[in-house]
C-alpha positions as CSV (number, residue, x, y, z in Angstrom):
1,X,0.0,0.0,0.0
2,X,1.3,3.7,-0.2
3,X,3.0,5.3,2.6
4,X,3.3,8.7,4.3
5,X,6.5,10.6,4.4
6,X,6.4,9.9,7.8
7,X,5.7,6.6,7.7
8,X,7.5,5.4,5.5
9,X,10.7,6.9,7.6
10,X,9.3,5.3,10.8
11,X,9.5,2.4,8.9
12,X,12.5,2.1,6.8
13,X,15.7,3.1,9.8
14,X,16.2,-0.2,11.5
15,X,14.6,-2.6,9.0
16,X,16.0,-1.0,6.1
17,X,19.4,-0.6,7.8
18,X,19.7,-4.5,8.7
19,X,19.3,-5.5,5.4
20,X,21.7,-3.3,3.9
21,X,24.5,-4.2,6.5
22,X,23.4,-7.7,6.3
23,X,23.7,-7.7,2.7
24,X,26.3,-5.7,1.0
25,X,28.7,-5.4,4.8
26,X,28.9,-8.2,5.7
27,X,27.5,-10.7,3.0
28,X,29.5,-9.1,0.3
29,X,26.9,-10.0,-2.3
30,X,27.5,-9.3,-6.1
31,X,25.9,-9.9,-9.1
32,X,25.3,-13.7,-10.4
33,X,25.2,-15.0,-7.0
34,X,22.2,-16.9,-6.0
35,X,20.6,-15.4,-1.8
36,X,18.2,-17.1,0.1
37,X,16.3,-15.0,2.2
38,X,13.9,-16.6,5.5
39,X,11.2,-14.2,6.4
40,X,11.1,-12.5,2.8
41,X,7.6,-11.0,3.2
42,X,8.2,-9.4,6.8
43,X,9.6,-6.4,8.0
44,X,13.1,-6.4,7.2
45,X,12.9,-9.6,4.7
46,X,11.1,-7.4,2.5
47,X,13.5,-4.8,2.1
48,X,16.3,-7.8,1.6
49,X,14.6,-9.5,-1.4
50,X,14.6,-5.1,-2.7
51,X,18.4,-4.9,-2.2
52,X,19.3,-8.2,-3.3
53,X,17.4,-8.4,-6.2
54,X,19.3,-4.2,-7.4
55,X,22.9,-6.2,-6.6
56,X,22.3,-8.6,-9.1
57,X,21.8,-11.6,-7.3
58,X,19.6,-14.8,-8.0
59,X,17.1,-14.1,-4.9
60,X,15.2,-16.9,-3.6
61,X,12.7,-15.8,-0.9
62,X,10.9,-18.2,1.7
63,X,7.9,-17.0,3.3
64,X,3.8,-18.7,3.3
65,X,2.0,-19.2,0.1
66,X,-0.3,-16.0,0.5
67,X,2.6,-13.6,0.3
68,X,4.0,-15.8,-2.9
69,X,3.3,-13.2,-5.2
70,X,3.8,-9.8,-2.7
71,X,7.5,-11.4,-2.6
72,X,7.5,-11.8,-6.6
73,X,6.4,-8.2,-7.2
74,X,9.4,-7.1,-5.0
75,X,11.8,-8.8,-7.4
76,X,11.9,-13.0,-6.3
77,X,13.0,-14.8,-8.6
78,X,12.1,-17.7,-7.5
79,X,10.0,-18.6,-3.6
80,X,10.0,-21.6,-1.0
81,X,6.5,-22.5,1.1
82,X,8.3,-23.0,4.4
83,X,5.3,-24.7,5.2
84,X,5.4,-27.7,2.3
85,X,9.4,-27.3,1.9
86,X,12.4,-26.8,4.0
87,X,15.1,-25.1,2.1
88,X,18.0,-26.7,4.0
89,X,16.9,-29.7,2.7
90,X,17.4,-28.7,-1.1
91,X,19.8,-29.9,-3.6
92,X,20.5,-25.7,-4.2
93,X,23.2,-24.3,-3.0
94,X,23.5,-20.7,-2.0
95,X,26.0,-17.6,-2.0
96,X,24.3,-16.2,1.0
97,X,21.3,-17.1,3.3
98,X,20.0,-14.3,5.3
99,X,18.1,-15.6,8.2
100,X,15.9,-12.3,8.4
101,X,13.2,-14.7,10.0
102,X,15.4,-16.1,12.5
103,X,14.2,-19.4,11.4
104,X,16.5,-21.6,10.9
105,X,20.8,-22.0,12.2
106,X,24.0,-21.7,10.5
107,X,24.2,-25.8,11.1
108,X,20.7,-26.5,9.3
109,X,21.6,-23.8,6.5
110,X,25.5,-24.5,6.2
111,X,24.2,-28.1,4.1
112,X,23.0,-25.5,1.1
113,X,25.7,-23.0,1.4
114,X,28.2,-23.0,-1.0
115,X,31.9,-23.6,-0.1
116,X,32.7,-19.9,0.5
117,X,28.9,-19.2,1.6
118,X,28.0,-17.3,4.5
119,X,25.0,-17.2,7.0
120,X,23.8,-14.5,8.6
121,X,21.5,-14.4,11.4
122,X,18.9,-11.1,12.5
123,X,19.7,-12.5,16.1
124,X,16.0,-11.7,18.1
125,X,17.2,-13.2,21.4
126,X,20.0,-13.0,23.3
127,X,20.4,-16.8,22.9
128,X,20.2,-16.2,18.9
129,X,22.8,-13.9,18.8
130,X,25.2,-16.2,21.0
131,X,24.8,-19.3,19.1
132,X,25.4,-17.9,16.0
133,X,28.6,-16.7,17.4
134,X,29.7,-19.8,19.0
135,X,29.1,-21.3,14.8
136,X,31.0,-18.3,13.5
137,X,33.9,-19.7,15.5
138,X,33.3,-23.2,14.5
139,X,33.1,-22.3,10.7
140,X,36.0,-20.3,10.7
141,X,38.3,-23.1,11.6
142,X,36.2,-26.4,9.8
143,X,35.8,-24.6,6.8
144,X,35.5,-21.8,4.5
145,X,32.1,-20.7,4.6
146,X,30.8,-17.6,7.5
147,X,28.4,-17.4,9.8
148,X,27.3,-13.9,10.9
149,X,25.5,-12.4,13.6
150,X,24.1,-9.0,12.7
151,X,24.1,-6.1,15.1
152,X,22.8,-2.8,13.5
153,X,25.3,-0.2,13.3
154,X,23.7,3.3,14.3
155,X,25.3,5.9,12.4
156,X,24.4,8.3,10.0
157,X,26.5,6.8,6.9
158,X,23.8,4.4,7.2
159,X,20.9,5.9,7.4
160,X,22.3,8.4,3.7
161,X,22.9,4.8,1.9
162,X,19.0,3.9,2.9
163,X,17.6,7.3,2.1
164,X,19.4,6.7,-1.5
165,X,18.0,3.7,-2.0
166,X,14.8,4.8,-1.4
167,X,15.0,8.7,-3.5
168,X,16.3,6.1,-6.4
169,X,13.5,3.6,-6.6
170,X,15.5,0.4,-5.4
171,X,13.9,0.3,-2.2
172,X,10.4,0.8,-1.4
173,X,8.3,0.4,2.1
174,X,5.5,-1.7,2.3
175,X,3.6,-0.5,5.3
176,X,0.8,-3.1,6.2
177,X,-1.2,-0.9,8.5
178,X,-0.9,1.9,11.2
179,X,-2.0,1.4,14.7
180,X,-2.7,3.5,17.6
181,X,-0.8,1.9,21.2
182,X,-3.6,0.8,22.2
183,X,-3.4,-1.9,19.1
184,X,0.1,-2.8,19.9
185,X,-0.2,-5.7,21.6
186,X,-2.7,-7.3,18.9
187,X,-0.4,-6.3,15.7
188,X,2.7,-8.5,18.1
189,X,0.7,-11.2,18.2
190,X,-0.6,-11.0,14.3
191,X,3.2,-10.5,13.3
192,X,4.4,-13.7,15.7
193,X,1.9,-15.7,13.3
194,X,4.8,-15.1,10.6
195,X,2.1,-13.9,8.0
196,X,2.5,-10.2,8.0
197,X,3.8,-8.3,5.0
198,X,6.6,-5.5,5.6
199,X,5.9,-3.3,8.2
200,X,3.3,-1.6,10.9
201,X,3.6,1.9,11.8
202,X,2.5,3.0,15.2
203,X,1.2,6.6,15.3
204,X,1.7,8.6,19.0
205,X,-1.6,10.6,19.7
């Protein structure tokens, strides 16, 4: 749906920001290589398949069957049903696979990673962000391939390289609603359902 101005910017700082970092710092992704992406349709998923997709890359977005074709018209080339397949089960192999759903671990994912692939991780929980780690150490001395846990870096350099994005045309947000506080604690629970598309803006009274 169209955003506000204002919206849109509520929207776009951390999300956007995390799947830039995730992407171009620390995945390194360039053109002709193939990304996997958990979590496409949702907040910051859906600005990944965006970036991905203006890189070059071969994206491959995971998310449920209703949001199949929201993913599509964001630039997937091609999508996964988490709920009829599980992609670390495939016979692909990937560049990258950005965990922006926090579904799935770098010891599921490192079976379809390539040999210099890397995994990153959106790291919601403490626990997340500290196993990840623990598999960035193990990777780094049984083989070639990364695993990454993201941290947003806060800083202004940032937030110009999203805004650029966006005054381009690469990057659009999808906001799914706005809500009021009082409607908080019903869009946390519609969102933990792992069905929601982009993101939802709350509006101060």
């Amino acid at each position: 749906m169209a955003a506000s101005y204002d919206d849109a910017a509520a929207a776009l700082q951390i999300a956007g920001g995390t799947a830039l970092q995730a992407l171009v710092d620390e995945a390194g992704a360039v053109a002709g290589q193939r990304v996997l992406i958990t979590g496409a349709a949702g907040g910051v998923g859906h600005f990944a398949v965006q970036i991905a997709k203006h890189l070059g890359t071969h994206v491959v977005a995971v998310c449920s069957a209703g949001n199949a074709e929201f993913v599509r018209g964001l630039g997937a080339d091609d999508v996964i049903d988490y709920a009829r397949d599980d992609f670390t089960k495939r016979d692909d192999r990937f560049d990258v696979v950005f965990d922006a759903a926090a579904a799935s671990s770098y010891e599921a994912a490192k079976r379809v990673l390539t040999e210099f692939g890397c995994y990153i991780n959106t790291g919601p929980t403490a626990a997340a962000v500290a196993t990840t780690a623990v598999s960035a150490v193990i990777a780094r001395f049984t083989s070639r391939r990364r695993a990454i846990p993201i941290v947003l870096r806060h800083r202004p350099q940032m937030w110009h390289r999203v805004a650029q994005l966006i005054q381009s045309g690469v990057m659009r947000a999808h906001i799914e609603r706005t809500i009021t506080l009082d409607e908080v604690a019903a869009a946390q629970r519609d969102m933990e359902t792992g069905h929601g598309r982009g993101k939802i803006v709350v509006r101060m009274r």
